[in-house]
C-alpha positions in Angstrom: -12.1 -2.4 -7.1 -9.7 0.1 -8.3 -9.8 1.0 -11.6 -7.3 0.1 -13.9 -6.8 3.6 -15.6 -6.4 5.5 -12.4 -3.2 3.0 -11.6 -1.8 3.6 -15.0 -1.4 7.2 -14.5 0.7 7.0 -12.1 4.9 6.2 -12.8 5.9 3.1 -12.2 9.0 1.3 -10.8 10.8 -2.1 -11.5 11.7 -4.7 -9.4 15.6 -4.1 -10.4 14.7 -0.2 -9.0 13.4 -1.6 -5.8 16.6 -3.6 -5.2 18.6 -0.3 -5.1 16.0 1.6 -2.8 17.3 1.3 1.1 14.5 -0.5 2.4 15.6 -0.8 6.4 14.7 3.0 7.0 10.9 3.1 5.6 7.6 4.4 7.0 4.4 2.2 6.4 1.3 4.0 6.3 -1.8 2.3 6.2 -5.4 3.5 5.4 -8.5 2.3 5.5 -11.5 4.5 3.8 -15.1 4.1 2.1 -14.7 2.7 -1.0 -16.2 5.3 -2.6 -13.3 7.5 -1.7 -10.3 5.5 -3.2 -10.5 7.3 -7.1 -10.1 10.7 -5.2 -7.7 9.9 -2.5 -5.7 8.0 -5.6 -6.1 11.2 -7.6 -4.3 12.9 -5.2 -1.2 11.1 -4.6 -0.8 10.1 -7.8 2.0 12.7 -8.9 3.7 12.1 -5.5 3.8 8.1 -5.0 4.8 5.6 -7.8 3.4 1.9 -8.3 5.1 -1.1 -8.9 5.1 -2.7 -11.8 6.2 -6.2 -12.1 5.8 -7.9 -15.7 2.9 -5.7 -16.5 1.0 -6.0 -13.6 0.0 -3.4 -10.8 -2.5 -5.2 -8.8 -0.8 -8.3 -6.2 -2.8 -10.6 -3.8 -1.8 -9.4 0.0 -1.8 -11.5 2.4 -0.9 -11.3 6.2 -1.9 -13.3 9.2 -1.6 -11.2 12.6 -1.9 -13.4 15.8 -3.2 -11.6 19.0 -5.6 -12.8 21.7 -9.2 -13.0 21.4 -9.6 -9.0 23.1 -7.2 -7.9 20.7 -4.7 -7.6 23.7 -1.6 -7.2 21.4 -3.1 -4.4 18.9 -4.2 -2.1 22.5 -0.9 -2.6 23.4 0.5 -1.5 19.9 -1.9 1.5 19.8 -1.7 3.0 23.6 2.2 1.8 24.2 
């Protein structure tokens, strides 16, 4: 789990904000680390990312369902072109 005082010290932005943000042109970057790494890696984005904030909260559920066969035929694809 994250903890709660390392998301507050980031700056946050609204929903209203994110309505004015271009959103077509974006770049999603995903990671996936040890566990023990997030407070650092956090620690050092912190002054260049900010967090969302809707009605006091930082923290959303996620979910996403990716279909692909069984050998992961359409994620080798993705990854080798």
């Amino acid at each position: 789990m994250i903890p709660g005082i390392l998301l507050n010290s980031f700056n946050s932005y609204s929903l209203e904000e994110s309505e004015k943000i271009s959103l077509m042109n974006r770049t999603d970057t995903k990671y996936v680390v040890p566990e023990a790494w997030i407070s650092v890696f956090l620690s050092e984005i912190c002054g260049k990312y900010r967090i969302l904030q809707i009605h006091d909260k930082r923290v959303f559920l996620y979910h996403t369902t990716y279909l692909d066969t069984n050998e992961f035929d359409f994620f080798k694809m993705h990854v080798t072109g």
